[in-house]
C-alpha positions in Angstrom: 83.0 57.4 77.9 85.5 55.8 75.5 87.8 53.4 76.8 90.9 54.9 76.4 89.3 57.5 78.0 88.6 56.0 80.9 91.5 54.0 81.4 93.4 57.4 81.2 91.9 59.2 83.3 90.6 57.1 86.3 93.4 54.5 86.5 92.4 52.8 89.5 88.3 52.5 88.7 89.7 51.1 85.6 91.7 48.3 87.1 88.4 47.2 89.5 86.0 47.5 87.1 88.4 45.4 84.7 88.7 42.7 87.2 84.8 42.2 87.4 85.0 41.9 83.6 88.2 39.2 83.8 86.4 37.0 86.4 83.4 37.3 84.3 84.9 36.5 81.3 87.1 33.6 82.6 84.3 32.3 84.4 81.7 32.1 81.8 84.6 30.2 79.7 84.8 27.8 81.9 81.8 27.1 82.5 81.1 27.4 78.9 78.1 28.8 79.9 76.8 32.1 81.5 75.7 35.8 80.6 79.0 37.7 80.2 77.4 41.1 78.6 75.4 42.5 81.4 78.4 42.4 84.5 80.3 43.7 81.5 78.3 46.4 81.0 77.4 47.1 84.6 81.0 46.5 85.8 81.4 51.0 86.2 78.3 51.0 88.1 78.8 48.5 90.4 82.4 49.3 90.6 81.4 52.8 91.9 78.3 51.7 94.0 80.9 49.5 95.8 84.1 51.0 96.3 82.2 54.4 96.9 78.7 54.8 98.5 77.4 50.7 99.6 77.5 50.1 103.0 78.2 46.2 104.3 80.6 44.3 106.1 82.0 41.2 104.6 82.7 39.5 108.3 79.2 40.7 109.0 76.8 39.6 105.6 73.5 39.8 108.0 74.5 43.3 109.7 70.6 44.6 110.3 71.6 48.0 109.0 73.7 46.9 105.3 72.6 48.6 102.0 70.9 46.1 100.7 71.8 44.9 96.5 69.2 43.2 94.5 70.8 42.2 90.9 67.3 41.6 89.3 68.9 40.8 86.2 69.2 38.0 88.1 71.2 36.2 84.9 74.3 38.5 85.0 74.9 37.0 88.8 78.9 37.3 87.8 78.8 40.4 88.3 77.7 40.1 92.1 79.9 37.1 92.1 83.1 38.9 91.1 82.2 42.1 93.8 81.7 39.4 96.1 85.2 37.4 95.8 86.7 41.1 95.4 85.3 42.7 98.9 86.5 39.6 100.8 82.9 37.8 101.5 84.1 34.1 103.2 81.3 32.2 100.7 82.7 34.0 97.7 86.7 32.9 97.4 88.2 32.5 94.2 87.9 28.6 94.0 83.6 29.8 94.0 84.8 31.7 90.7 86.1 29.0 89.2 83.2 26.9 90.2 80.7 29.3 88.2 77.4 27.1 87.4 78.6 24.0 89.0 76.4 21.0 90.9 77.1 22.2 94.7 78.8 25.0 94.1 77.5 28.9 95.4 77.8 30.3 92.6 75.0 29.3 90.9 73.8 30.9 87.3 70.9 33.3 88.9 71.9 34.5 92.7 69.9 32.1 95.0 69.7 33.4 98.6 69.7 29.9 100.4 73.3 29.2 99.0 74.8 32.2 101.0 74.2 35.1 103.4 75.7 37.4 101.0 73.2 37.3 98.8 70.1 38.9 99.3 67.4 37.5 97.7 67.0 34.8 95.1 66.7 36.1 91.7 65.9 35.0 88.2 62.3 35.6 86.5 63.0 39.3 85.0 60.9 41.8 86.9 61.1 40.0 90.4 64.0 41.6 92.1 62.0 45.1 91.2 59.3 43.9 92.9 61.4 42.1 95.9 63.1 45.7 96.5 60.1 47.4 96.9 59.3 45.2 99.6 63.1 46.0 101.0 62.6 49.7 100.9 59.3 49.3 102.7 60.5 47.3 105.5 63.4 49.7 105.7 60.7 52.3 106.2 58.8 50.3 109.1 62.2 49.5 110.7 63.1 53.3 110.9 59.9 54.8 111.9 60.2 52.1 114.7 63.8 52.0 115.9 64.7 55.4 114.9 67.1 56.4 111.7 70.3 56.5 114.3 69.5 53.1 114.2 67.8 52.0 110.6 69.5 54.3 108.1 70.4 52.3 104.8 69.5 51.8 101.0 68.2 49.1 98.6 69.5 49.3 95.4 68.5 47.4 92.2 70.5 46.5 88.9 67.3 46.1 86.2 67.7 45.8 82.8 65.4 46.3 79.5 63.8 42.3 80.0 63.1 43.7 83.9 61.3 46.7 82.8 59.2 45.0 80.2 57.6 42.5 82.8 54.0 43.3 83.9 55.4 42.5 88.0 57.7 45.8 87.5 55.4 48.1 86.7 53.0 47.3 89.7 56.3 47.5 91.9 57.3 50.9 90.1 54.1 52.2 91.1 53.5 51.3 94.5 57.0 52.4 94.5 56.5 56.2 93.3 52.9 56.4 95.6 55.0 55.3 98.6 57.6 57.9 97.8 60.2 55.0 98.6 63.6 57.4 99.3 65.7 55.2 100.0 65.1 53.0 96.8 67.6 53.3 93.9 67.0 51.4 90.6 70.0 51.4 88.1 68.6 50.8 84.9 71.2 48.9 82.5 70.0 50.6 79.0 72.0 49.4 76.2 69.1 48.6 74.2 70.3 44.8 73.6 68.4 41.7 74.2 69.3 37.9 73.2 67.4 38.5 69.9 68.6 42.0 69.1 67.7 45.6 69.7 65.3 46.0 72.2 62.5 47.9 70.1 62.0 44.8 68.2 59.8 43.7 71.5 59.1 47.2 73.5 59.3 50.8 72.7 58.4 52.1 75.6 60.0 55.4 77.0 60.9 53.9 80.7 62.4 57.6 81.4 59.0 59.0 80.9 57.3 56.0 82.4 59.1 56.3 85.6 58.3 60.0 85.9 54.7 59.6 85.3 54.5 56.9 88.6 56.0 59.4 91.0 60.1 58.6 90.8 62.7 60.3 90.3 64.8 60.2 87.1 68.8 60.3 85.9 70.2 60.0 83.0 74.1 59.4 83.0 77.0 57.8 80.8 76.6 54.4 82.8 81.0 54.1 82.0 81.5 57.5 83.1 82.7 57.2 86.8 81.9 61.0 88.0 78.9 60.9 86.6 77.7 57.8 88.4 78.9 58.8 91.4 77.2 61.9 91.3 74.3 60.3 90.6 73.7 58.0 93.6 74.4 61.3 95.5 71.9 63.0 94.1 69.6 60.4 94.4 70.3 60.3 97.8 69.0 63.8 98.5 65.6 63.1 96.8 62.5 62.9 98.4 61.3 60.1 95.7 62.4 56.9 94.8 65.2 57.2 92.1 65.8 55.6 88.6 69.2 56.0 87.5 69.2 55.3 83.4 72.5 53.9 83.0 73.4 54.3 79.2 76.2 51.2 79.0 77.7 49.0 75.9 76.8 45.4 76.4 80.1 43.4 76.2 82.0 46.5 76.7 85.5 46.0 74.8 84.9 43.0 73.2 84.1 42.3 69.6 80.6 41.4 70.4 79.8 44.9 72.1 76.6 46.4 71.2 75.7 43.6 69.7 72.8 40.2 71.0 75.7 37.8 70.6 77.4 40.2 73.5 74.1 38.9 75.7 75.0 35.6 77.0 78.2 33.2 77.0 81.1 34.6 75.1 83.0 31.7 75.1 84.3 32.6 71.0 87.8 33.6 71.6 87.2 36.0 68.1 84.6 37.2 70.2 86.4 38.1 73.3 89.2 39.5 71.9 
């Protein structure tokens, strides 16, 4: 969806999903250093995971029965950062922000779990947080057949992106995944086809749609800035009786001059670029 388009015609998603971008953007400057394409890119997603279908409570960050979010693109952590600060989480307020990839500070470049409650799991190496939500989803599944779903009834959901998917860890994950028939396991796959060096086929040309299918999960392909379709995703993935990939086509950078492109990848800290 074009951004005029968008801005048109869902206002509000707009304005949140432009605020994850801002912090982002003003974060990454500071710090002059950071990945500002991927929470860029990602910001409709997560902008419609959060405001729509994720269960937590920000006074609560250890509430047993929370959706559980694992950014495995672990180096795009502004984008958790940014939800974070903008669902009122205590650790996250906007002097964190500004702190982005400083010596004490929480908001460290790749999301590290010891730093704060709110953040699940400690990410970084691309791959792992596949593989740490696998275990999630399966101790969701103990915990329910145990306690009953009136009491256990949540989600784990992943942001992965091409690097994730190209990792050897992932595709043992995907697998146990698919025989497990992991329901309650949704994996948002950030496909813009970018990496650091340039288009992703110059390393991998694998057809992840196809792979996925062929290791028992269930597969949806959706314009990752189109807010009805994304919504209409997760609920559909919801109702399936497999483990779902959702193949989130998305622009890398989205609206700045580096969009689409590998300088888009990591700190745009080039006003020419931002603008």
């Amino acid at each position: 969806m074009l951004i005029e388009k968008l801005r048109k015609e869902h206002p509000q998603h707009w304005k949140n999903a432009t605020a994850i971008r801002v912090l982002t953007l003003d974060a990454v400057a500071a710090a002059n250093s950071g990945h500002s394409g991927m929470p860029m890119g990602m910001a409709d997603v997560a902008t419609v995971l959060f405001f729509n279908h994720l269960k937590f409570d920000p006074k609560t960050p250890l509430w047993p029965d929370r959706d559980r979010l694992i950014l495995s693109a672990g180096h795009g952590s502004m984008l958790l950062y940014s939800l974070l600060y903008l669902t009122g989480y205590e650790d996250f307020p906007l002097e964190e922000i500004k702190n982005f990839r400083q010596l004490g500070a929480k908001t460290a470049g790749h999301p590290e779990n010891f730093l704060s409650d709110a953040i699940e799991t400690t990410t970084g190496p691309l791959g792992q947080g596949i593989a740490n939500s696998v275990g999630f989803a399966m101790a969701e599944e103990i915990q329910r057949a145990n306690y009953g779903e009136k009491i256990i009834d949540h989600y784990t959901y992943v942001f992965a992106g091409d690097g994730c998917l190209m990792e050897g860890v992932s595709q043992e994950a995907i697998a146990l995944a698919g025989r497990q028939k992991l329901s309650k396991l949704i994996v948002f796959w950030d496909n813009n086809n970018i990496t650091i060096d340039g288009k992703v086929e110059l390393s991998d040309t694998t057809n992840q749609v196809e792979r996925f299918k062929s290791s028992g999960w269930n597969v949806i392909e959706i314009d990752g800035h189109n807010p009805v379709q994304i919504n209409e995703a997760i609920i559909e993935a919801k109702k399936n009786s497999k483990p779902t990939m959702i193949a989130c086509e998305t622009h890398i950078a989205l609206g700045s001059s580096a969009q689409d492109t590998s300088k888009g990848h990591g700190a745009l800290t080039d006003t020419k670029l931002i603008d």
